[in-house]
N, C-alpha and C positions, 0 to 999 in steps of 0.2 A: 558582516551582515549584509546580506541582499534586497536592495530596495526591491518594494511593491512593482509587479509587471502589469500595464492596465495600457490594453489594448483594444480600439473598436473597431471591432471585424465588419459592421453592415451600418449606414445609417437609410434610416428609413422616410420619415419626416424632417424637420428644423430639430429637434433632440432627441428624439427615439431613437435608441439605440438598440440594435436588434439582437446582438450578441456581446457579451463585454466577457475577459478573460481577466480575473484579477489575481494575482499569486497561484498563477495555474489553476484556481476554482471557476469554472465555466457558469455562468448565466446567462440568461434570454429575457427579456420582457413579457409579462404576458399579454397586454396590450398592443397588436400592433397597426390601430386603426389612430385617426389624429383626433384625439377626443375634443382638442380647442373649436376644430371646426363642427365636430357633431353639436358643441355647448350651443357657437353661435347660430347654429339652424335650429336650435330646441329640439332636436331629438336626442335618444339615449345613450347611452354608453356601449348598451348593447344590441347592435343592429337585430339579434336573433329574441329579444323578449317580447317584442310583437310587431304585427306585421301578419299582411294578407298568407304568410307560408305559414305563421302558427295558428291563427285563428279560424281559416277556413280550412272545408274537410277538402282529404288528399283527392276524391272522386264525386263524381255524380252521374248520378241514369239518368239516360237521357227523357224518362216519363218521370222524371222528379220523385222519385222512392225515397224514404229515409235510407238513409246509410248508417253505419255504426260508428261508433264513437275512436280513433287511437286508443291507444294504452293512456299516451300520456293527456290528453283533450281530455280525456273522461277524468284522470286525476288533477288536472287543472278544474275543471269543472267541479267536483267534489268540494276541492279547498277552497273557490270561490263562492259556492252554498255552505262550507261552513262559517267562512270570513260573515255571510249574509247572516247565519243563525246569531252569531258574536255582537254581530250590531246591531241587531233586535233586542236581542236579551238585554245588552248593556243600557239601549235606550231605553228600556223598558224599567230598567232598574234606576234610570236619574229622572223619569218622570214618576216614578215611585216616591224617590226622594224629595223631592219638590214637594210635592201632593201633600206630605207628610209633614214639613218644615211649616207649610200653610195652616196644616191643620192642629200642628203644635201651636204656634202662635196666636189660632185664634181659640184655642180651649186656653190659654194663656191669658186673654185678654177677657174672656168671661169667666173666668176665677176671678180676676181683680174686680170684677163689676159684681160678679156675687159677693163678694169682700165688703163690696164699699156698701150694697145695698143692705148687707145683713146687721150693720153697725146702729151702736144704739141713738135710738130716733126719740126725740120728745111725746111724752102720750099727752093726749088729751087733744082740745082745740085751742086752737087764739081766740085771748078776748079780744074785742072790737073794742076800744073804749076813742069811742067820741063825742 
């Protein structure tokens, strides 16, 4: 029986391996940016999820004209007004909830006061006797 073949064809950073061969099945990393250093500068994982290339438009006239939206800017755009519609609604539904928890508890508290008020009472007056 033939031991396992594991060979590193590229190293890239301190352990990123770029290409590794094991039992003849070929892998790559898909990562080959050093994500320890992106952590400690507080940027992403992924240098392409924002930044002045994604967010700003590819052109501008030079008399400042709208221009038209990408393919993709306009469907980012979209999922970001629907994300906005999502957290309307939901906010909208736990100060619903609230509202209602409030106004449970105080038809709650005057049932018990109709309760206690409706209980039977002594008729008549006190006599004064001094």
């Amino acid at each position: 029986m033939s031991s396992p073949v594991i060979m590193t064809v590229f190293r890239a950073a301190n352990s990123t391996n770029l290409a590794i061969c094991t039992n003849k099945f070929h892998t790559s990393v898909a990562t080959y940016l050093d994500q320890k250093w992106r952590a400690e500068k507080g940027l992403t994982q992924n240098p392409n999820s924002r930044g002045p290339l994604l967010n700003l438009s590819d052109y501008s006239y030079k008399d400042n004209r709208p221009i038209a939206f990408s393919a993709r800017q306009f469907n980012r755009i979209k999922k970001h007004q629907e994300f906005m519609m999502q957290i309307v609604k939901l906010a909208g539904e736990v100060d619903y909830a609230v509202e209602r928890h409030a106004r449970l508890i105080k038809e709650q508290e005057e049932k018990k006061k109709q309760i206690l008020d409706s209980k039977l009472k002594p008729k008549g007056q006190k006599l004064n006797t001094e």
